[in-house]
C-alpha positions as CSV (number, residue, x, y, z in Angstrom):
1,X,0.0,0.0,0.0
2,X,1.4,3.7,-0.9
3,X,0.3,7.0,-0.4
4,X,-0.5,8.4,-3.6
5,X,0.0,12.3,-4.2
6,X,-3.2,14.5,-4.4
7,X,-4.0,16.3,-7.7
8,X,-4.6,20.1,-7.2
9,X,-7.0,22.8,-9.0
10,X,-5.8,23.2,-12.4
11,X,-4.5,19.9,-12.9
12,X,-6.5,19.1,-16.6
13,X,-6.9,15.5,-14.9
14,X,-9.8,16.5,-12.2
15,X,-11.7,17.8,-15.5
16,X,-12.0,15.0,-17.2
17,X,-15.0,12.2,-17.0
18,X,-13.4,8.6,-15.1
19,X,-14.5,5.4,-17.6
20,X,-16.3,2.8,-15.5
21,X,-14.3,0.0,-14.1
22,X,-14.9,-3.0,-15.9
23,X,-12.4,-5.5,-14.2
24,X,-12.7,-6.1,-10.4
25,X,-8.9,-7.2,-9.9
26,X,-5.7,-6.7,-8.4
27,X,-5.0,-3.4,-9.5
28,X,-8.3,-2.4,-8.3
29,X,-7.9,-3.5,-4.8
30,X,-4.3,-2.0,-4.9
31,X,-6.2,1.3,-6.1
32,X,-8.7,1.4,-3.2
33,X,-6.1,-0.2,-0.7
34,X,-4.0,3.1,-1.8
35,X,-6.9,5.6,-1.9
36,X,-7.9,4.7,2.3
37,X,-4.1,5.0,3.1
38,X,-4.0,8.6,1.1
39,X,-7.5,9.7,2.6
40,X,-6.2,8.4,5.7
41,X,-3.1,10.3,6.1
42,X,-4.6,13.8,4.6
43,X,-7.3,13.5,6.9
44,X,-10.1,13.8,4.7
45,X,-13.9,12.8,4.4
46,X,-13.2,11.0,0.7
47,X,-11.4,10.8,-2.0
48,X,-12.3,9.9,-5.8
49,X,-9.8,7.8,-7.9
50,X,-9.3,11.2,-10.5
51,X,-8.1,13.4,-7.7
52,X,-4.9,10.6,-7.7
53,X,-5.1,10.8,-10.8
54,X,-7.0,7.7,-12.3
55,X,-9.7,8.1,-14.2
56,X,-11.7,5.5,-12.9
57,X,-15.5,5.8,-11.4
58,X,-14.1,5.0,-8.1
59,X,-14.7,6.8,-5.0
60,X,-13.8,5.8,-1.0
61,X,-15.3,7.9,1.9
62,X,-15.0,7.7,5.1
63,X,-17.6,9.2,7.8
64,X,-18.2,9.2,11.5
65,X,-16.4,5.8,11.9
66,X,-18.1,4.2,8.3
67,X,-16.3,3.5,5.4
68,X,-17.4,2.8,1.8
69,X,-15.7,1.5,-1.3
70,X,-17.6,2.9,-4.5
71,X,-16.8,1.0,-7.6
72,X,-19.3,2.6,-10.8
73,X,-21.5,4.2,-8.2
74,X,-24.7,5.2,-9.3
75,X,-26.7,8.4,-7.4
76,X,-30.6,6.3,-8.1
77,X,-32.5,9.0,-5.5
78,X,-32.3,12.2,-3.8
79,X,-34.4,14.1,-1.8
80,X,-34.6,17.3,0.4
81,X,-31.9,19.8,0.4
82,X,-29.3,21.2,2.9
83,X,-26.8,24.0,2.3
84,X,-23.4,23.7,3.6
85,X,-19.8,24.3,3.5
86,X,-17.3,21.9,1.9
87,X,-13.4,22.0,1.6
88,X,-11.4,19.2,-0.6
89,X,-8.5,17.6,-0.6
90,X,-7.5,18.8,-4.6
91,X,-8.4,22.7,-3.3
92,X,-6.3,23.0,-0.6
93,X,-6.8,26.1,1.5
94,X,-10.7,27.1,0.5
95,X,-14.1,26.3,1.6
96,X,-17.4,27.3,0.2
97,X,-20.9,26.7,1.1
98,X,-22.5,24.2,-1.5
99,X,-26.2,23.2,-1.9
100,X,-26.8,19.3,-1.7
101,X,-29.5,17.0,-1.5
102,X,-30.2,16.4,2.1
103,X,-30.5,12.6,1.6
104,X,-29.4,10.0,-1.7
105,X,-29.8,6.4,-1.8
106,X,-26.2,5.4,-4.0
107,X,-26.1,2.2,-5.8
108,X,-22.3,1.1,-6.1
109,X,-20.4,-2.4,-6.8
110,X,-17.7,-3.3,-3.9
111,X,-13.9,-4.2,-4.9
112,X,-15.3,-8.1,-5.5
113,X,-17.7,-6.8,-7.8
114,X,-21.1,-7.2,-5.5
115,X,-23.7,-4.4,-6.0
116,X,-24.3,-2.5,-2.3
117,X,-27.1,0.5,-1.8
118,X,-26.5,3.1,0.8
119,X,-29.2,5.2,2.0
120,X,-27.3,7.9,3.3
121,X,-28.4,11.9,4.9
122,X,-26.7,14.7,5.8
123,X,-23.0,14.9,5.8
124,X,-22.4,11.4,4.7
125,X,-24.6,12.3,1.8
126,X,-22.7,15.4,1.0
127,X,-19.9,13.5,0.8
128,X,-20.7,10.8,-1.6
129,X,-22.7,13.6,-3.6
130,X,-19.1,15.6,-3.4
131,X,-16.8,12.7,-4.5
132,X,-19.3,11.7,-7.3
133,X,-19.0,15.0,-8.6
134,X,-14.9,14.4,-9.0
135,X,-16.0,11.6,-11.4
136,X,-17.4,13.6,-13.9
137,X,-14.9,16.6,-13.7
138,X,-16.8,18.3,-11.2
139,X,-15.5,20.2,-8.1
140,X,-17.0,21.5,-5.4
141,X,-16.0,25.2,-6.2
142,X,-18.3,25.0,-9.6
143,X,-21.2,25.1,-7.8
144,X,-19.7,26.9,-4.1
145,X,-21.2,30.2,-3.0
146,X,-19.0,32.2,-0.7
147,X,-15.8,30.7,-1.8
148,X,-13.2,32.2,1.4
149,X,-10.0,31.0,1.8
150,X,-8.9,28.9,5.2
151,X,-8.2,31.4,8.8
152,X,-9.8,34.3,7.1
């Protein structure tokens, strides 16, 4: 297992849309083995597999004490809405308050290939609604109000 360096804002990578992963292997697990060491050690909520530079529909998040490995996740429901502010790991330094459904049921495969759903509200939905985004080129700052930059 490694820790694997964090793509930034402005890196053309985090732009681009991850192709779905079609063998459950190895190099997977080595990917998501990597990816909870990384998120691990920079302290962070999740991580998607572009923001280390893979373009892969792979996501891991980890929240109050649960972890999730999201291979070709799928965002089926949402429902409700909360506003509120989110960093990330590839925009180092800022925070901004984002608008998010309050609640999503997410459909995913695990590393062996099994389909999982997770029903999931508030924060823990933010976050897999955050890291989804990262799979089709999104960041958070697209869609943050009040963009302020950390100890202001």
């Amino acid at each position: 297992m490694a820790i694997r360096n964090i793509l930034q804002l402005g890196d053309e990578t985090l732009r681009k849309k991850s192709f779905e992963v079609t063998a459950f292997d190895q190099k997977l697990h080595e990917l998501l083995d990597d990816m909870k060491d990384t998120l691990i050690k920079a302290n962070g909520a999740g991580l998607a597999a572009p923001q280390v530079g893979v373009l892969r529909r792979v996501f891991v998040v980890s929240v109050d004490g649960e972890y999730f490995e999201c291979v070709n996740p799928k965002i089926v429901s949402k429902s409700g809405s909360q506003d509120g502010e989110e960093g990330c790991l590839s925009v180092r330094g800022k925070y901004g308050s984002v608008k998010r459904p309050y609640s999503v049921t997410v459909e995913a495969f695990d590393r062996f290939g099994k389909l999982f759903k997770v029903n999931a509200k508030g924060f823990l939905a933010r976050a897999f609604c955050h890291e989804y985004d990262h799979l089709d080129g999104i960041i958070y700052v697209d869609k943050a109000t009040n963009l302020q930059e950390e100890g202001r």
